[in-house]
NULO-798358 format. One line per field, with one value per residue: residue number from 1; residue in three letters; x, y, z of N, C-alpha, C in turn. Coordinates in steps of 0.1 Angstrom, whole numbers, always signed. Each point is the difference from the previous one (the first is absolute). Layout:
% residues N
pos	c(NUM  ...)
code	c(ala  ...)
n_c1	c(X  ...)
n_c2	c(Y  ...)
n_c3	c(Z  ...)
ca_c1	c(X  ...)
ca_c2	c(Y  ...)
ca_c3	c(Z  ...)
c_c1	c(X  ...)
c_c2	c(Y  ...)
c_c3	c(Z  ...)
***
This chain:
% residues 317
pos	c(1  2  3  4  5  6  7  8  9  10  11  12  13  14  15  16  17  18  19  20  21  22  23  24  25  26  27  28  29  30  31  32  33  34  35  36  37  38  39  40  41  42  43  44  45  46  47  48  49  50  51  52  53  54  55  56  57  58  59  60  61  62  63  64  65  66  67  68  69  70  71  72  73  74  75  76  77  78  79  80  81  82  83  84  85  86  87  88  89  90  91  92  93  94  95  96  97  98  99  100  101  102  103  104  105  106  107  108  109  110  111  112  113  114  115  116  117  118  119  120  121  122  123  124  125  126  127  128  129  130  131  132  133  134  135  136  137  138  139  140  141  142  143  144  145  146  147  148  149  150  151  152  153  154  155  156  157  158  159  160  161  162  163  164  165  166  167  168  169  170  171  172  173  174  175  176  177  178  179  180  181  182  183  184  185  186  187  188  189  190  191  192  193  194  195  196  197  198  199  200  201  202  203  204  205  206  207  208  209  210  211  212  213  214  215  216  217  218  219  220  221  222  223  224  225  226  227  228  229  230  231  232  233  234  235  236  237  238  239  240  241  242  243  244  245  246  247  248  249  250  251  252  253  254  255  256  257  258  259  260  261  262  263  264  265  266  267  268  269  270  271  272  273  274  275  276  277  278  279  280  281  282  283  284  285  286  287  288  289  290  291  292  293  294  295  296  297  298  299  300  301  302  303  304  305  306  307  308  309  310  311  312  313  314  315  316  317)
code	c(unk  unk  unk  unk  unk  unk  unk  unk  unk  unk  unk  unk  unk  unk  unk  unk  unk  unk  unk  unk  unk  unk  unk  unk  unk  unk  unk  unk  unk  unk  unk  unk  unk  unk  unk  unk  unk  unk  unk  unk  unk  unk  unk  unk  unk  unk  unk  unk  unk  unk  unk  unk  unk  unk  unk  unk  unk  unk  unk  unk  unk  unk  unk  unk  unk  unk  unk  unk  unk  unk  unk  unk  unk  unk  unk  unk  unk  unk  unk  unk  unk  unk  unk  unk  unk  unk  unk  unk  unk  unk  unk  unk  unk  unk  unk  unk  unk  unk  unk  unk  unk  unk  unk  unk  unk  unk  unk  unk  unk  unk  unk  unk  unk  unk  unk  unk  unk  unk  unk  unk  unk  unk  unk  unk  unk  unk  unk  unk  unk  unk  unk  unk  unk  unk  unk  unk  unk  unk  unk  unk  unk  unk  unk  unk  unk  unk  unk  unk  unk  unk  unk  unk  unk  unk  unk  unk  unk  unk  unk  unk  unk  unk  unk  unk  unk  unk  unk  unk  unk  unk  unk  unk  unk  unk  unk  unk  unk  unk  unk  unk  unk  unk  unk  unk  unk  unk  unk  unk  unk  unk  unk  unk  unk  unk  unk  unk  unk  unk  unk  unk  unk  unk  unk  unk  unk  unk  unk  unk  unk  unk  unk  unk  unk  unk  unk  unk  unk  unk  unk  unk  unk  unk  unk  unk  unk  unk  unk  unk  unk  unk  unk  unk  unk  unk  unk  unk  unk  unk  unk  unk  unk  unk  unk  unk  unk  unk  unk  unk  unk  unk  unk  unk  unk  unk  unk  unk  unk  unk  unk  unk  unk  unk  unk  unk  unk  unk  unk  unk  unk  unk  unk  unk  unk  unk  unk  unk  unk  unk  unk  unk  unk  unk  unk  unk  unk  unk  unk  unk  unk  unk  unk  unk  unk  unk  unk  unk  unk  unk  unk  unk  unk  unk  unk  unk  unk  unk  unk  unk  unk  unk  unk  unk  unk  unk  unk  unk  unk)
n_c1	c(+235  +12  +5  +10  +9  +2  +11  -7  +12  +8  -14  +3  -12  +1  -12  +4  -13  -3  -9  -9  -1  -7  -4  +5  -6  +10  -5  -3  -8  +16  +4  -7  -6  +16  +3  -7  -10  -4  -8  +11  +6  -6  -2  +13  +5  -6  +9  +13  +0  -5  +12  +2  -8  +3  +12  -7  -13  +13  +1  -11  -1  +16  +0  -13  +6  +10  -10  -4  +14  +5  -13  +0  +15  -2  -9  +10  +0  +1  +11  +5  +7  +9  +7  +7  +7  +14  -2  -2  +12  +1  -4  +4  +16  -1  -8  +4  +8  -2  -3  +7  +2  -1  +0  +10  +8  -7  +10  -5  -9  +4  +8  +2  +8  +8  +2  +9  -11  -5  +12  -1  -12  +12  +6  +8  -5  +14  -2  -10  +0  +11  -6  -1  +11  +7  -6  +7  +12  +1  -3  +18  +6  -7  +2  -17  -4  +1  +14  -1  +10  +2  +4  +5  +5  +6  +11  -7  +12  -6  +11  -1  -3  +10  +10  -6  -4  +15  -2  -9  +8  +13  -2  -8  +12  -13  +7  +10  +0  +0  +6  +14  +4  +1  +19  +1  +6  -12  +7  +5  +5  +0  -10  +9  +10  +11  -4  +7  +0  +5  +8  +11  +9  -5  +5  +7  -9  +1  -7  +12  +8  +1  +9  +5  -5  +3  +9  +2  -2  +10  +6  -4  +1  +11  +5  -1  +4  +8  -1  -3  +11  +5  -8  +10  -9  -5  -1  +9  -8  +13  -2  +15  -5  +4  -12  +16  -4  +3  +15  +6  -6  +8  +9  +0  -4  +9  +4  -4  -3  +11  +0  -6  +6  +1  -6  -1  -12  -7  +10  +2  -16  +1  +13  -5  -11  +6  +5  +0  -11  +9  +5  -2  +6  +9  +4  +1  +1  +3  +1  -2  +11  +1  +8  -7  -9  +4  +6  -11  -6  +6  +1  -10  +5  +2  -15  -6  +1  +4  +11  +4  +1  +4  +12  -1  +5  +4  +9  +10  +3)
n_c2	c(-73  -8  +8  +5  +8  +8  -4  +9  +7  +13  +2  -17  -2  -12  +2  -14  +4  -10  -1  -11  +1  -6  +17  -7  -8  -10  +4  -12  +4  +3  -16  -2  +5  -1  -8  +6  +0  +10  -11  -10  +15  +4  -10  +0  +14  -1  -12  +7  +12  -18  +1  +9  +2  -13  +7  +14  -6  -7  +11  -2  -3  +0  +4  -9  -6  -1  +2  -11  -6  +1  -1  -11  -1  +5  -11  -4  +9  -14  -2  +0  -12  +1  -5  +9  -12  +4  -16  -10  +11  -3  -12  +5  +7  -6  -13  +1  +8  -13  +0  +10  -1  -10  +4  +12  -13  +2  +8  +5  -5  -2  -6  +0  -8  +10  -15  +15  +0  +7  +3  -6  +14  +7  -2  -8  -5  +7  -14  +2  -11  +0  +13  -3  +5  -2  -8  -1  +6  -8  -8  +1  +5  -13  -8  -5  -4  -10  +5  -3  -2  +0  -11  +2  -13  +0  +1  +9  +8  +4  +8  +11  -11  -7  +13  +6  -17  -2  +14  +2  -20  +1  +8  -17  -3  +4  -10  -3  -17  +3  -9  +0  +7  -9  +1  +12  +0  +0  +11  +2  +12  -13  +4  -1  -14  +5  -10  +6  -11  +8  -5  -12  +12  +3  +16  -7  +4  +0  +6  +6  -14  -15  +4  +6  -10  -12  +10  +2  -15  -3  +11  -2  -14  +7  +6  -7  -7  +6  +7  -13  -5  +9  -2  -5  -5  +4  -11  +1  +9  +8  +2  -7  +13  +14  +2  -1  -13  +4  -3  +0  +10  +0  -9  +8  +8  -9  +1  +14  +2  -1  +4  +12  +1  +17  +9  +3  +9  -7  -12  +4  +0  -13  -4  +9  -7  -11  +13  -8  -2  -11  +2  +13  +3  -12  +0  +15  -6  -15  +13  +12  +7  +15  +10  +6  -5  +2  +16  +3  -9  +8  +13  -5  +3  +9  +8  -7  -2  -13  +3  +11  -2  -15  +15  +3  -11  +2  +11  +2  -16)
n_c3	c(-36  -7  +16  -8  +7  -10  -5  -2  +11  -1  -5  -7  +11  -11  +2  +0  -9  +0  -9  +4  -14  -9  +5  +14  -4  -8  -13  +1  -2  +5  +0  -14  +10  +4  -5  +7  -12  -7  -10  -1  +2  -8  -3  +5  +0  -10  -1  +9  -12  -9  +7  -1  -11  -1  -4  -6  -11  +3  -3  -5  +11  +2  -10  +1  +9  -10  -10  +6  +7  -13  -7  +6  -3  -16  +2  +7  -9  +6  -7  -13  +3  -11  +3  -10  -5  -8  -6  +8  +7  -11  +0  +16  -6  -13  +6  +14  -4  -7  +15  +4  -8  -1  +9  -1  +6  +9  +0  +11  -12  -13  +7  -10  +10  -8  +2  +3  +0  -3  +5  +9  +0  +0  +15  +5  +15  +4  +5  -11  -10  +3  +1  +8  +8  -13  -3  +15  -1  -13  +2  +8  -18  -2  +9  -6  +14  -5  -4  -7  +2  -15  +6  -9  +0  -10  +6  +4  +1  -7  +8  -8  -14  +5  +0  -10  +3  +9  +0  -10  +7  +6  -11  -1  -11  -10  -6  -11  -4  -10  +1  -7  +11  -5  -3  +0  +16  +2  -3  +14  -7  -9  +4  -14  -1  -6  -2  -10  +1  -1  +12  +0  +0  -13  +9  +6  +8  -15  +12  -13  -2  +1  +9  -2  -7  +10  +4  -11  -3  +15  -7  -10  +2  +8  -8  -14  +8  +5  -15  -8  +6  -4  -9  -3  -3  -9  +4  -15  +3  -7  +11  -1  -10  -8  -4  -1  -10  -12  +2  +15  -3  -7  +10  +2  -13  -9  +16  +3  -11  +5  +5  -8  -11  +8  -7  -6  -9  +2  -7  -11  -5  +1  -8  -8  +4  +2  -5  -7  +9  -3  +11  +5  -14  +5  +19  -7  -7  +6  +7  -10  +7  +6  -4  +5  -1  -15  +4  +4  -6  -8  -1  -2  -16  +0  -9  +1  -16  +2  +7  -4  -13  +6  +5  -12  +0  +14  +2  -11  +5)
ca_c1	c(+9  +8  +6  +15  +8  +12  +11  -4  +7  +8  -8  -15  -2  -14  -8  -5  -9  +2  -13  -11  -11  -3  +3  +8  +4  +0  -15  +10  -10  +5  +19  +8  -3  +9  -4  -13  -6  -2  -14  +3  +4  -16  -6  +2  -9  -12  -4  +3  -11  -12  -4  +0  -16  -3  +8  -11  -10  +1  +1  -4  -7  +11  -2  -12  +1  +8  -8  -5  +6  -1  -14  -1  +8  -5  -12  +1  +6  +18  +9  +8  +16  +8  +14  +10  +12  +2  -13  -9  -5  -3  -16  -9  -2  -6  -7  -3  +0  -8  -12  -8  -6  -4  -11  -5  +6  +12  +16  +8  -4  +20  +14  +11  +13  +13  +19  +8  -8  -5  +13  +5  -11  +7  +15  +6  +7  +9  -3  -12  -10  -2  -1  -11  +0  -6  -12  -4  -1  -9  -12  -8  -7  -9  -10  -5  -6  -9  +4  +8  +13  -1  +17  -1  +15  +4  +5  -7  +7  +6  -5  -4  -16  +1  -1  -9  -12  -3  -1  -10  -11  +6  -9  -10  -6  +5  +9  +2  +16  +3  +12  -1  +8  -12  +2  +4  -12  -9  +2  -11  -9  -7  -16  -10  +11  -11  +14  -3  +12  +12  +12  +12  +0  +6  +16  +3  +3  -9  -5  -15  -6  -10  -5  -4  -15  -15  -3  -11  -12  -6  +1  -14  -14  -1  -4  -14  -9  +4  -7  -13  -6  -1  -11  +4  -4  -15  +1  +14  +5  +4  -11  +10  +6  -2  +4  +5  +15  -9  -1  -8  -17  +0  +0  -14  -8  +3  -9  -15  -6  -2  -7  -9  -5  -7  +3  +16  -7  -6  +10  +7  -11  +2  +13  +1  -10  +8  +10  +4  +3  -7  -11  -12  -11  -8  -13  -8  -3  -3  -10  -7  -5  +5  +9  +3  -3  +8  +9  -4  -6  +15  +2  -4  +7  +15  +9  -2  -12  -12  -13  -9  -13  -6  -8  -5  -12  -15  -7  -4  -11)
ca_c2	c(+10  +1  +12  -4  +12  +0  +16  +5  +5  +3  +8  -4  -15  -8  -13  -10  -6  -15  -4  -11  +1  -5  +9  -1  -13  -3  -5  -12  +2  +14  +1  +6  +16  +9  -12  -5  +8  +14  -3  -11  +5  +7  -11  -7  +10  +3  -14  -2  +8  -3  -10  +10  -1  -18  +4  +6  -9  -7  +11  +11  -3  +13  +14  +8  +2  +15  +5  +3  +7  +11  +3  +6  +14  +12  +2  +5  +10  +2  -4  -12  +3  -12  -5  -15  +3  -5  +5  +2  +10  +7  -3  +1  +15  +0  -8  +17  +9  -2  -4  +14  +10  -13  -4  +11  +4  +9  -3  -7  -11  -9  +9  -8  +1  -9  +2  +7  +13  +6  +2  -13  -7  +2  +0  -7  +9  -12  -6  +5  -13  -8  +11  -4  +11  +8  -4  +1  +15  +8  -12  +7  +14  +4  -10  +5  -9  -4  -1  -13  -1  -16  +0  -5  -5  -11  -7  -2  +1  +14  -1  +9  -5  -7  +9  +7  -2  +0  +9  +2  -5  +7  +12  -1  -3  -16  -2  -8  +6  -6  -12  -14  -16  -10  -7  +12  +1  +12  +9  -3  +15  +1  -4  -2  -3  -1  -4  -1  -10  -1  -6  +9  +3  -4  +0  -4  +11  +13  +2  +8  -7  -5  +1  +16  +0  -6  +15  +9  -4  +5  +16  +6  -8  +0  +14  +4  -6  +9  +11  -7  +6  +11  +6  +8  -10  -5  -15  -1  +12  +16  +10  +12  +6  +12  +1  +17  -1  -7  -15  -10  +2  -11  -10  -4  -5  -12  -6  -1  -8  -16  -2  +0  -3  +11  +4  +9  +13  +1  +1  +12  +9  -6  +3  +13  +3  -7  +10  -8  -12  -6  -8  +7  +1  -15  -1  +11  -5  -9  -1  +8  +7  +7  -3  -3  -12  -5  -3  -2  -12  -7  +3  -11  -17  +0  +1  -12  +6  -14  +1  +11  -8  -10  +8  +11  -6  -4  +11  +1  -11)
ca_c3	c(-6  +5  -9  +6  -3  -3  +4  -17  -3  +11  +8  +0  +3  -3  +4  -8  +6  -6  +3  -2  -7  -10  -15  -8  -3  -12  -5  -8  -12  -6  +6  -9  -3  -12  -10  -8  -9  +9  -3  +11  +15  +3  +3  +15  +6  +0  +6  +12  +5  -5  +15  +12  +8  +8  +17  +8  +3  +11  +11  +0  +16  +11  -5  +4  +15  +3  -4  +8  +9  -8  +1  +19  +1  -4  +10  +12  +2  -6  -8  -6  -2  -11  +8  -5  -4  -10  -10  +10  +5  -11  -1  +9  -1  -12  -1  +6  -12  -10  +6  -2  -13  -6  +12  +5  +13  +6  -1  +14  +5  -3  +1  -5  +4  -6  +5  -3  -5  -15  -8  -4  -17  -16  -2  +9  +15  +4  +10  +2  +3  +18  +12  +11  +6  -11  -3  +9  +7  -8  +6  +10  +1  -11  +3  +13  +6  -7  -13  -6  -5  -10  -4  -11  -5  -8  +7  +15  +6  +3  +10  +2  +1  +13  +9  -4  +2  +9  +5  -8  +8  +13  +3  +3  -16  -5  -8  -8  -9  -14  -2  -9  +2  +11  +12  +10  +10  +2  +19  +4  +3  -13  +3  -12  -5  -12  -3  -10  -6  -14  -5  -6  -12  -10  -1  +14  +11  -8  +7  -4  -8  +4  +16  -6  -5  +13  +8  -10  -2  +18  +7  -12  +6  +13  -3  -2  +8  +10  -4  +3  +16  +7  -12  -13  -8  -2  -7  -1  -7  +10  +3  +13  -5  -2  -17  +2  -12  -10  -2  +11  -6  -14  +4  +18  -7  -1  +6  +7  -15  -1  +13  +0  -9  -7  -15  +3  +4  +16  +8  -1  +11  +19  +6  +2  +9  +9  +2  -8  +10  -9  +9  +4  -10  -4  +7  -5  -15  +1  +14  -7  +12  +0  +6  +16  +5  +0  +4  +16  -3  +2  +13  +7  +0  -2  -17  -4  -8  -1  +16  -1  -5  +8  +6  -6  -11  +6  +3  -13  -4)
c_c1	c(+13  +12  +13  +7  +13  +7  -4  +10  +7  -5  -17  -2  -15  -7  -6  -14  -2  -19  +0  -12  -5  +3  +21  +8  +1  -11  +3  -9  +3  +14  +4  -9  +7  +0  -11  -2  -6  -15  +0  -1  -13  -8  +2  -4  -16  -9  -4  -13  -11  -6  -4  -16  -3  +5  -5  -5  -3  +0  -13  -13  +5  -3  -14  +3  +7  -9  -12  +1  +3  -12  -1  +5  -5  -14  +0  +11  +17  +5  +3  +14  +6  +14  +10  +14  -2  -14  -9  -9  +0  -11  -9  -3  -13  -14  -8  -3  -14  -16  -6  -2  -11  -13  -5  +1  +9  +15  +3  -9  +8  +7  +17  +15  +9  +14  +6  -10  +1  +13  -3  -13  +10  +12  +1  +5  +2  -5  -14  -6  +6  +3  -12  -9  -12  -13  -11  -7  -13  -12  -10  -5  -14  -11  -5  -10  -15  +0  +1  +13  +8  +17  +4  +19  -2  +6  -7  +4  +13  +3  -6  -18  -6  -5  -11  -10  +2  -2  -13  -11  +1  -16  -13  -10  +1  +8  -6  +15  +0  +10  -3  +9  -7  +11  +0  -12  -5  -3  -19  -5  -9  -13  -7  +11  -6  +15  -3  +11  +0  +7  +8  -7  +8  +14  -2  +0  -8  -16  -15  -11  -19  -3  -5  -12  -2  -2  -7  -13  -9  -5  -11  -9  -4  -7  -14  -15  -3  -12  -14  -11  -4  -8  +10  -2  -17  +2  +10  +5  +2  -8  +1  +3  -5  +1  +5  +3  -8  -2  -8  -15  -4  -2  -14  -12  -4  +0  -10  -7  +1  -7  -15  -9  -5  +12  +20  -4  -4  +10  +8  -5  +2  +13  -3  -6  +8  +14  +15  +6  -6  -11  -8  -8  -3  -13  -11  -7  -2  -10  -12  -2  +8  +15  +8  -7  +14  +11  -2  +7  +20  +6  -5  +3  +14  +10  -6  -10  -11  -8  -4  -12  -10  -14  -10  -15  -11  -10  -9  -16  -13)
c_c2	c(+1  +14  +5  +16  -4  +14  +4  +10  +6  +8  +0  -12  +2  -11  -10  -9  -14  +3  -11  +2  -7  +7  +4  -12  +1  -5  -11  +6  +12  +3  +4  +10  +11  -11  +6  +14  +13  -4  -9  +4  +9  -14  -9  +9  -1  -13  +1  +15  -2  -8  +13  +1  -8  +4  +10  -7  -6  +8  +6  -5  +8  +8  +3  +6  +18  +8  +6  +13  +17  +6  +6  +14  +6  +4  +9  +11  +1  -5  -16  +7  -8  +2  -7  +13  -2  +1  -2  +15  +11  -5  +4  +14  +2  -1  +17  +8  +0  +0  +16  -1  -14  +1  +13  +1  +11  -5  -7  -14  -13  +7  -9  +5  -10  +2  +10  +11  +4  -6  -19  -7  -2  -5  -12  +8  -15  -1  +7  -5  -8  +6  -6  +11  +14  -2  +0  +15  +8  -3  +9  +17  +3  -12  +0  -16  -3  +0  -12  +0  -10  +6  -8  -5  -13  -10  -5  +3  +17  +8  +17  -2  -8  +9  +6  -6  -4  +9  +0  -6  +12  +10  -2  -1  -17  -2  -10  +3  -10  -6  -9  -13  -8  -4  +13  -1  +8  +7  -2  +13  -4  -2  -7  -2  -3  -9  -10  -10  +4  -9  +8  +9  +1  +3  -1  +17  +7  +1  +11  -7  -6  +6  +17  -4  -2  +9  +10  -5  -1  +9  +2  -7  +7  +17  +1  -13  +10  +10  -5  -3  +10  +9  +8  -1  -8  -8  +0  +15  +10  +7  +12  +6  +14  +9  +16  +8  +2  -15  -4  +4  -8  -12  -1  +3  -9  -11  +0  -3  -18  -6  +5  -2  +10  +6  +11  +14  -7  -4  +15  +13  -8  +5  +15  +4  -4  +4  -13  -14  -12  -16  +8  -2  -16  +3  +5  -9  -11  -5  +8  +9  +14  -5  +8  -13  -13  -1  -6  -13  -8  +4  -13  -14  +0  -1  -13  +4  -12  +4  +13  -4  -3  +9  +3  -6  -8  +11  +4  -6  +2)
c_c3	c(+9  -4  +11  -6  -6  -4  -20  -6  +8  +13  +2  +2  -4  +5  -10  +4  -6  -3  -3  -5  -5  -12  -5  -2  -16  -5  -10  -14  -8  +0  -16  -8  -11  -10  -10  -9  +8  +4  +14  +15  +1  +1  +9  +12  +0  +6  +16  +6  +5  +16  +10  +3  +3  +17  +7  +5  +11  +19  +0  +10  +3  -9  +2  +13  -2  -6  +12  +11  -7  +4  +14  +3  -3  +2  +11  -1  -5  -10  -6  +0  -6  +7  -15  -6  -15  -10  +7  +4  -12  -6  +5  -2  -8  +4  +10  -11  -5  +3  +0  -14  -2  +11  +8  +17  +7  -2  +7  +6  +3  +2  -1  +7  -7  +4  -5  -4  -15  -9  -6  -7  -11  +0  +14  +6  +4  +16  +9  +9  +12  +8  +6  +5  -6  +1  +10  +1  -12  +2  +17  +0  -7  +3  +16  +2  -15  -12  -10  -9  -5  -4  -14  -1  -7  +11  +15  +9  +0  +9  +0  +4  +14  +14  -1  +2  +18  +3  -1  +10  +13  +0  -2  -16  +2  -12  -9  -10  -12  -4  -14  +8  +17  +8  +11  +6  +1  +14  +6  +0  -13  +0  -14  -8  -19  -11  -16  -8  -19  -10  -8  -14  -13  -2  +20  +6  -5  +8  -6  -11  +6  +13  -3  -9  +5  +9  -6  +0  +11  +2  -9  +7  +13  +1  -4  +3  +14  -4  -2  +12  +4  -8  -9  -13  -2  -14  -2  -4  +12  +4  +18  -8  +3  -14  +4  -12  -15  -4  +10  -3  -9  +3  +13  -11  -3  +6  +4  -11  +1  +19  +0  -13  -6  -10  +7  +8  +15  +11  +7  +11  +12  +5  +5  +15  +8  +2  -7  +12  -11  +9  +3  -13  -4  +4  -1  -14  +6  +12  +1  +10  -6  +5  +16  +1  -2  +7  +15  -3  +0  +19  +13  +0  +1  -11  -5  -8  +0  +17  -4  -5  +4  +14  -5  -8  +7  +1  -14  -4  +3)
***
C-alpha cells in the first residue's frame, strides 16, 4: 500500500492510500456490467457470489485453529473480541449481537470494536479507519491476558485493525485477523492469519460485495462452531436458551419434543420443574433423573448436555 499527502484545500491536507488488492482489481468477467440487462447484472453478480464458499473452504484449518483459541478463552474465563472497520466491523457488530438471544450467552462474551464507534454503524467517520492509535487504545481498555482477538479487513491492512491487534498481542491475547487479500503481509502480532482469496470484485473496490460474504460466512462458521464447542447445542438444535417469553416457550417445546420424543404436556411439566432451563429439562427426560441431578449433572460438564448424559446413564444402568 502505497500512500502520499496532498494539499485537499485551503485548510486541509489529505492522505492518499494506494491498496494492492486483488479486491480492487478490475474483474475482466464484468468490464460491461452497465451494458448489460437488469436480469444480466443480477447474474454476473450472482456468478462471482457463487466462488466465495470454494474461498472459505480453503481456510478453514486457520479457522479451526481460531475457533479453538476462541473456546480456550471463554473456558477460561475471558473474552472474544471482533476488531474491523467499515463492513467488516459492522459484520462483526452483527454476527456479536446476534449470539445472545440465538445461544443465551452472556453480553460480554463477544465484544465487537468498530472503527469510529456506534456513529459510523450508520454514517462514515472520516479517517476512522487509519487511526492506529485508536484501535490501540480501545484494545488496551477492555482486553485482558488470554483473550482471543479476531481483526477482521477486506484489505489486510487497516491500520485501526492493525493497532488493535498489536496491542491485543502487547497484553498477552492471542490474535487472529480475517483478510481477502493474500498479497498484504501478515503482522507478526497475527497468531491465526485467516486469509480468504476473493478476487476482484464484480464493481472494482466494492468490498461489501464477495469479500463482505467471505467475512459473513467466517464470522457465522467461526461463531457458531465457537457455541458447539462449548455445549450450546444438542445435536443440531438450540438449547443455550431461557424460555422467558411465550414465543421462546413455544419454541424450547418444540424442541424439547423433537430431542425427546415426549408428547407437548410432559414436555411442558419438565420445562416447568426445570424453572424453564431447557437443558436441565433435556437431561431431566432423556437421562430419567430428577432435575437437580440434572442440573448437577450439567454443572459438571460444563453445560454439555451429551457429557451430562454420558454421566448419568451409567449410574441410571
Amino acid at each position: 500500500m502505497a500512500s502520499r499527502t496532498t494539499n485537499a484545500g485551503p485548510q486541509q491536507v489529505a492522505t492518499i492510500a494506494h491498496v494492492e488488492s486483488p479486491t480492487e482489481q478490475r474483474n475482466p468477467r464484468t468490464t460491461d456490467i452497465d451494458r448489460m440487462s437488469t436480469h444480466g447484472i443480477l447474474s454476473a453478480i450472482n456468478a462471482e457470489d457463487a466462488q466465495v464458499a470454494g474461498a472459505v473452504q480453503s481456510v478453514l484449518d486457520v479457522l479451526a485453529t481460531a475457533v479453538d483459541h476462541a473456546v480456550a478463552a471463554l473456558r477460561g474465563g475471558g473474552r472474544v473480541h471482533y476488531v474491523g472497520a467499515g463492513t467488516s466491523g459492522r459484520l462483526a457488530v452483527l454476527d456479536a449481537a446476534e449470539l445472545v438471544p440465538t445461544y443465551n450467552v452472556p453480553s460480554d462474551w463477544f465484544v465487537a470494536h468498530h472503527a469510529g464507534g456506534e456513529r459510523a454503524l450508520r454514517l462514515p467517520v472520516e479517517n476512522a479507519e487509519d487511526d492506529e492509535s485508536a484501535g490501540a487504545a480501545e484494545i488496551a481498555e477492555s482486553v485482558a491476558p488470554g483473550d482471543f482477538v479476531l481483526g477482521l479487513t477486506a484489505s489486510g491492512r487497516t491500520p485501526y485493525v492493525l493497532g488493535a491487534l498489536k496491542e491485543a498481542k502487547r497484553l498477552g491475547a492471542h490474535t487472529g485477523l480475517v483478510s481477502d487479500n493474500p498479497s498484504a503481509p501478515v503482522p507478526a502480532e497475527v497468531d491465526v492469519p485467516i486469509v480468504v482469496d476473493t478476487g476482484p470484485e464484480a464493481v472494482a473496490g466494492s468490498t461489501r460485495m464477495k469479500a463482505g460474504t467471505a467475512q459473513k460466512m467466517v464470522l457465522t462458521a467461526f461463531s457458531t462452531a465457537t457455541m458447539v464447542k462449548l455445549g450450546r447445542t444438542y445435536s443440531n438444535l438450540m438449547v443455550g436458551m431461557l424460555a422467558t417469553n411465550a414465543k421462546l416457550r413455544g419454541r424450547t417445546l418444540r424442541i424439547l419434543g423433537e430431542a425427546t420424543g415426549a408428547a407437548e404436556q410432559e414436555c411442558d411439566e419438565a420445562l416447568t420443574r426445570a424453572d424453564g432451563d431447557l437443558k436441565v429439562a433435556l437431561v431431566h427426560l432423556l437421562g430419567d433423573v430428577d432435575v437437580t441431578t440434572a442440573a448437577n449433572a450439567l454443572d459438571h460438564n460444563g453445560g454439555h448436555v451429551r457429557d451430562a448424559l454420558d454421566e448419568i446413564r451409567p449410574r441410571a444402568s
